[in-house]
Backbone as a printed PyTorch tensor [residue, N CA C, xyz], in Angstrom:
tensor([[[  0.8410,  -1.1730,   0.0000],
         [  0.0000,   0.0000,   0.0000],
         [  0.8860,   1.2360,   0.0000]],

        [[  0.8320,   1.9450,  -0.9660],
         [  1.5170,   3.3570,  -1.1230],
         [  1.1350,   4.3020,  -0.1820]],

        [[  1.7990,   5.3400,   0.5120],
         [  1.7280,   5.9930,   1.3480],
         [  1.4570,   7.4410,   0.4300]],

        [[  0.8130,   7.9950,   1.3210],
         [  1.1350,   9.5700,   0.0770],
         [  1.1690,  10.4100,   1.0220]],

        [[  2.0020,  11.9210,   1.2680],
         [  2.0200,  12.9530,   1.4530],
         [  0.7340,  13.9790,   1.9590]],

        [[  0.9380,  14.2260,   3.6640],
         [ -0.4280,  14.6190,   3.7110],
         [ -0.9920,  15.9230,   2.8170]],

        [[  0.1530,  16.4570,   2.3100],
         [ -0.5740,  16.9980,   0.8800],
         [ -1.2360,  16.5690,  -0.1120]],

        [[ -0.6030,  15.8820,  -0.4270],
         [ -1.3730,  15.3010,  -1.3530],
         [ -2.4870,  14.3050,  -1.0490]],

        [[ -3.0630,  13.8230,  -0.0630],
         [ -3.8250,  13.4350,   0.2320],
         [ -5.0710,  14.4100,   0.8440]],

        [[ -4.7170,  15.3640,   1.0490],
         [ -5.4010,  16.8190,   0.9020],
         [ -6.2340,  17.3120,  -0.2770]],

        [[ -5.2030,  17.0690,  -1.1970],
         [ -5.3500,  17.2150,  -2.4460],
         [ -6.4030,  16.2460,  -3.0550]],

        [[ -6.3960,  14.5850,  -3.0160],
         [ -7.8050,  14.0290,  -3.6410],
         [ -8.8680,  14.0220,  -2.5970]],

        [[ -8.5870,  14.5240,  -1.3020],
         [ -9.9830,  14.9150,  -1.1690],
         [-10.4470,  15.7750,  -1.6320]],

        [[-10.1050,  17.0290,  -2.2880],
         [-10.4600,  17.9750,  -2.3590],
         [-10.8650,  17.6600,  -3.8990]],

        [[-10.1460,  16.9090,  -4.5770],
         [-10.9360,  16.4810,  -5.8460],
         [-12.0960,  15.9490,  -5.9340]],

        [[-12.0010,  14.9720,  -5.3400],
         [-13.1810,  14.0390,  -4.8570],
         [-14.4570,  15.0220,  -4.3790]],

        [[-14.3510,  15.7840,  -3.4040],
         [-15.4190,  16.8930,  -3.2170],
         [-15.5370,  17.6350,  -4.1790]],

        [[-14.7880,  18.2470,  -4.8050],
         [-15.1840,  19.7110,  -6.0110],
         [-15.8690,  18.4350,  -6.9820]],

        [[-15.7190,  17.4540,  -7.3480],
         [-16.5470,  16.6880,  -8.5640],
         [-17.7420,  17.0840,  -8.1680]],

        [[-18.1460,  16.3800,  -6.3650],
         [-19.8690,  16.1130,  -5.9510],
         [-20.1850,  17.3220,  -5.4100]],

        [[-19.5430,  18.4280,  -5.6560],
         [-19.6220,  19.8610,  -5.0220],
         [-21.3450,  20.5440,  -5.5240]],

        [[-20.7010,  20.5460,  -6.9910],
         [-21.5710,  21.5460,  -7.5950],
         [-23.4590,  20.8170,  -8.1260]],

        [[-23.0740,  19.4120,  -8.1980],
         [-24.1560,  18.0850,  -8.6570],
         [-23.8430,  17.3620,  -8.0400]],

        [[-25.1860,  16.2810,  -7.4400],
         [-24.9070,  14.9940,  -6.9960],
         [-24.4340,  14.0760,  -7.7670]],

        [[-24.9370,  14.3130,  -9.3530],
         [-24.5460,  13.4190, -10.1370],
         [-24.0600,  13.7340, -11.0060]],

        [[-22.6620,  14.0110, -10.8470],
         [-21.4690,  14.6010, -11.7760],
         [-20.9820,  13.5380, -12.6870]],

        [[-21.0890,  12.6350, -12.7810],
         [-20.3440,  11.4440, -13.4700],
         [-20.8980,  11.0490, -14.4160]],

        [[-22.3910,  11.8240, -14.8370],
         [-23.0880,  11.5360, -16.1610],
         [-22.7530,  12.9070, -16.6730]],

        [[-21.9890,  14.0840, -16.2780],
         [-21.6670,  14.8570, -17.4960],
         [-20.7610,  15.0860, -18.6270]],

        [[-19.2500,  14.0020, -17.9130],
         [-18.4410,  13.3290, -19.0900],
         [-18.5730,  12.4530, -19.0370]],

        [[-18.5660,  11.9120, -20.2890],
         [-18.5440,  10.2750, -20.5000],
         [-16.7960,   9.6230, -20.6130]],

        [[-15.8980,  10.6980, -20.7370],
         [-14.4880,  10.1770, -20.7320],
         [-14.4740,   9.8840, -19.1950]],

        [[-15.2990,  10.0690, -18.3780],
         [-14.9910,   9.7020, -16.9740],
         [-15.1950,   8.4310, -16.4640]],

        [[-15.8460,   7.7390, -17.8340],
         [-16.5500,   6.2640, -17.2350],
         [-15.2550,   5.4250, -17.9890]],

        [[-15.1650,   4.2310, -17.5730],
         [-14.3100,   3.3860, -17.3900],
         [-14.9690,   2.3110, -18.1270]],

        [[-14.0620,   1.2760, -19.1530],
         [-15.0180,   0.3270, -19.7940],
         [-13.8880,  -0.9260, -19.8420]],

        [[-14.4510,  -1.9720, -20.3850],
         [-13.5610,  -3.5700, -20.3550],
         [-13.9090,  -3.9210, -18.7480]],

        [[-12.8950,  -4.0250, -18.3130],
         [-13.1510,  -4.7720, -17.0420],
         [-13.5740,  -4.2750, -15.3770]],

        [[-13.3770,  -2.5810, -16.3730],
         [-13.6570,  -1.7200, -15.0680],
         [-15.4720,  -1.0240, -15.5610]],

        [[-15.6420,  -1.6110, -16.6060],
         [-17.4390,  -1.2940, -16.7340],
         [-18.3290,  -0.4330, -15.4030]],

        [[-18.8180,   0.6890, -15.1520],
         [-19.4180,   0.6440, -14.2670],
         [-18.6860,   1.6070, -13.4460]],

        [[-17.8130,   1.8130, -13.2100],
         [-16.2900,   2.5020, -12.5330],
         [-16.0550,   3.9840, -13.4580]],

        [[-15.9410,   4.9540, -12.6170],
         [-15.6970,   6.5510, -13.1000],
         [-14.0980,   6.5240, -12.5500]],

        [[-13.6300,   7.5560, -12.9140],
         [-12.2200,   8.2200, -12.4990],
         [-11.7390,   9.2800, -12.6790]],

        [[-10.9920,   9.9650, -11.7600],
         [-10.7710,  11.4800, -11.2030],
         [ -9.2780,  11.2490, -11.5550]],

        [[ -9.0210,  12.3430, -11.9240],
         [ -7.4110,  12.1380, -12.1510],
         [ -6.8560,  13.6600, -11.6160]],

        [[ -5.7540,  13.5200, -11.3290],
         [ -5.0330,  14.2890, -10.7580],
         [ -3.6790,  14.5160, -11.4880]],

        [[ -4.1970,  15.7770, -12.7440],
         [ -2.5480,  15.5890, -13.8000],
         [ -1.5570,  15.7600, -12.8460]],

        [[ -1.3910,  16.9930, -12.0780],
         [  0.2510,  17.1630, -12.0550],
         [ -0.0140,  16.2950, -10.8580]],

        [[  0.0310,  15.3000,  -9.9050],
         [  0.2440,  14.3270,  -9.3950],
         [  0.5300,  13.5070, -10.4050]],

        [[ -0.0460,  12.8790, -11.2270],
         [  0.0840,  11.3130, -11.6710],
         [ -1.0570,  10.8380, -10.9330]],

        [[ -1.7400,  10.9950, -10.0620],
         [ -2.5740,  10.3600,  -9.6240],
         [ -4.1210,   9.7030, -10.1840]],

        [[ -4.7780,   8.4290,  -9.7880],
         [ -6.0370,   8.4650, -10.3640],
         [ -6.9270,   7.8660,  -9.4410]],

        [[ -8.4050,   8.5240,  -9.3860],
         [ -9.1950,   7.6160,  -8.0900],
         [-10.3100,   7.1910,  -9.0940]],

        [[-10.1540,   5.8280,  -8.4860],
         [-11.2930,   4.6750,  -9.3050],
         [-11.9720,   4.6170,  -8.2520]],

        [[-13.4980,   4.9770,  -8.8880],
         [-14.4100,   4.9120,  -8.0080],
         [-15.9930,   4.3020,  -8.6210]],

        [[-16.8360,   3.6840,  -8.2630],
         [-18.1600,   3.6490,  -8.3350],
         [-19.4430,   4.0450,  -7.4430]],

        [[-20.3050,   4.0610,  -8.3850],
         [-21.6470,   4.8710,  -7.6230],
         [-22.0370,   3.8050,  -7.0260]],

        [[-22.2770,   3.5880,  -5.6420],
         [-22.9870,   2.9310,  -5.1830],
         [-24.4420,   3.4680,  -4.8510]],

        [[-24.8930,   4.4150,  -4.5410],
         [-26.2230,   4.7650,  -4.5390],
         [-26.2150,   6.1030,  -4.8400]],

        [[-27.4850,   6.3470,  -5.6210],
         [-27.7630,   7.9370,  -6.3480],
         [-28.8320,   8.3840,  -5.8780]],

        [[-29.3490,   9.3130,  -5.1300],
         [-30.5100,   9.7580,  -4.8150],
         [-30.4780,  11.6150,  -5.2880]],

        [[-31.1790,  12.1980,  -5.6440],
         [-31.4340,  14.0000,  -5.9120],
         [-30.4250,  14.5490,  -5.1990]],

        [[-30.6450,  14.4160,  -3.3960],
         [-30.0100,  14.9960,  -2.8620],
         [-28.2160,  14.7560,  -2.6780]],

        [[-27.9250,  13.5400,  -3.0360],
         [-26.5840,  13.1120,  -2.7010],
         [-26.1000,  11.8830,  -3.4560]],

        [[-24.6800,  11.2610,  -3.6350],
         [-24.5370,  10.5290,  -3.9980],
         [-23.6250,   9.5520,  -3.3140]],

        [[-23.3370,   8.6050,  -2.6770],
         [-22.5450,   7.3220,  -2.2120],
         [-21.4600,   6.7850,  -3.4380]],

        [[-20.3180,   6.6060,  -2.5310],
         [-19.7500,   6.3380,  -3.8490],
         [-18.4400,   5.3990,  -3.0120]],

        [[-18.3180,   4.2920,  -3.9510],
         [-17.1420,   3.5800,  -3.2830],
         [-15.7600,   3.6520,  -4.0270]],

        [[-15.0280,   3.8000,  -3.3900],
         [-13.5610,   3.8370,  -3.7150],
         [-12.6810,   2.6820,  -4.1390]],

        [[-12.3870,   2.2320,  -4.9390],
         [-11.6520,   1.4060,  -5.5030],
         [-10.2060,   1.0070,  -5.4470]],

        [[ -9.3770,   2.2530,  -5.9250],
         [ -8.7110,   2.5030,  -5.5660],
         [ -8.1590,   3.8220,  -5.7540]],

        [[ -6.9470,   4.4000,  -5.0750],
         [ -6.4190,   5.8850,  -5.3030],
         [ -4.7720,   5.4600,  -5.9760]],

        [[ -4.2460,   5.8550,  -7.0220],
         [ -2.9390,   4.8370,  -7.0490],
         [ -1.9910,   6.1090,  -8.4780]],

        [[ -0.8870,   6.0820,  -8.3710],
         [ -0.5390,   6.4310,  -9.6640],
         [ -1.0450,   5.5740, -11.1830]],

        [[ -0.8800,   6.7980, -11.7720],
         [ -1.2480,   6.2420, -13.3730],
         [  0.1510,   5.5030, -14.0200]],

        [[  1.3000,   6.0580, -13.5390],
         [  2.4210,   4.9640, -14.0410],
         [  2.1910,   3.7810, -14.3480]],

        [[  2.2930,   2.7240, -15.1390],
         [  2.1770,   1.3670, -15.4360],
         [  1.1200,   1.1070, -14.8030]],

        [[ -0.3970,   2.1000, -15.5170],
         [ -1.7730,   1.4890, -14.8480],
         [ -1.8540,   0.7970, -13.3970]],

        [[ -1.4680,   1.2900, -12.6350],
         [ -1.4360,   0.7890, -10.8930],
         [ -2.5220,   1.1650, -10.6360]],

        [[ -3.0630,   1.8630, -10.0950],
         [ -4.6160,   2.1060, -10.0670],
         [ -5.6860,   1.0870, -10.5480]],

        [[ -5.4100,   0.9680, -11.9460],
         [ -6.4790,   0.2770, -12.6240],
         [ -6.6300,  -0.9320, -12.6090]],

        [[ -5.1420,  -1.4690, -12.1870],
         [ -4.7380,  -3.1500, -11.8850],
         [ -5.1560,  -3.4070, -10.4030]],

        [[ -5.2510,  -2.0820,  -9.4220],
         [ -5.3860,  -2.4500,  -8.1520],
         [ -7.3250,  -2.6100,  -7.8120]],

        [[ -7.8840,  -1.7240,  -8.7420],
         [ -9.5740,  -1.4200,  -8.6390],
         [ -9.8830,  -2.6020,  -9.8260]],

        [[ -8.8700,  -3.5010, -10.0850],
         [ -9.8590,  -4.6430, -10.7320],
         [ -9.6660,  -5.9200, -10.0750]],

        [[ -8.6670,  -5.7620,  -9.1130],
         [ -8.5170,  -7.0230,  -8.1600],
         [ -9.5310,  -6.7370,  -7.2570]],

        [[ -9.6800,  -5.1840,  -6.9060],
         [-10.9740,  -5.4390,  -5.5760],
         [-12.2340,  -4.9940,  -5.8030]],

        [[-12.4430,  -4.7430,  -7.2310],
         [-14.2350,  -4.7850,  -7.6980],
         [-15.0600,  -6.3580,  -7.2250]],

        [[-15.7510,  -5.6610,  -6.9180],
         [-16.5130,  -6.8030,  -6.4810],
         [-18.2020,  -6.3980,  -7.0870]],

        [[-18.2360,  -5.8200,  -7.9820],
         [-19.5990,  -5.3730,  -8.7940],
         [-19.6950,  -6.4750, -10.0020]]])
């Protein structure tokens, strides 16, 4: 498990909130945000000047709010992220 910098871990929360900031359901306004092949179902937040990427899915959508599970948070280097949120999807 990678450790990160409490900056930068500052930092994807603060991504993670500004997405569900402005809409509950931000993840139907790009479609480059959805994820397909084996991660079907799965959105992702990226963080250019990190390298960073958070794989995430909707677990429940209601007007007022949205639930959302985390997959994983990981660099984009040699797809780490995407190799780590397809060992622990369980959708």
């Amino acid at each position: 498990m990678q450790q990160y910098p409490k900056g930068d871990i500052n930092k994807i929360f603060k991504a993670i909130i500004q997405r569900f900031r402005s809409n509950a359901n931000p993840h139907e306004i790009s479609p480059t945000w959805r994820l397909r092949d084996d991660l079907y179902g799965a959105y992702k937040i990226r963080l250019l000047d990190e390298g960073i990427r958070i794989i995430y899915r909707v677990a429940e959508e209601l007007p007022t709010h949205t639930v959302i599970e985390i997959y994983a948070i990981g660099p984009r280097k040699n797809e780490l992220a995407y190799q780590v949120a397809k060992r622990r999807k369980d959708w």
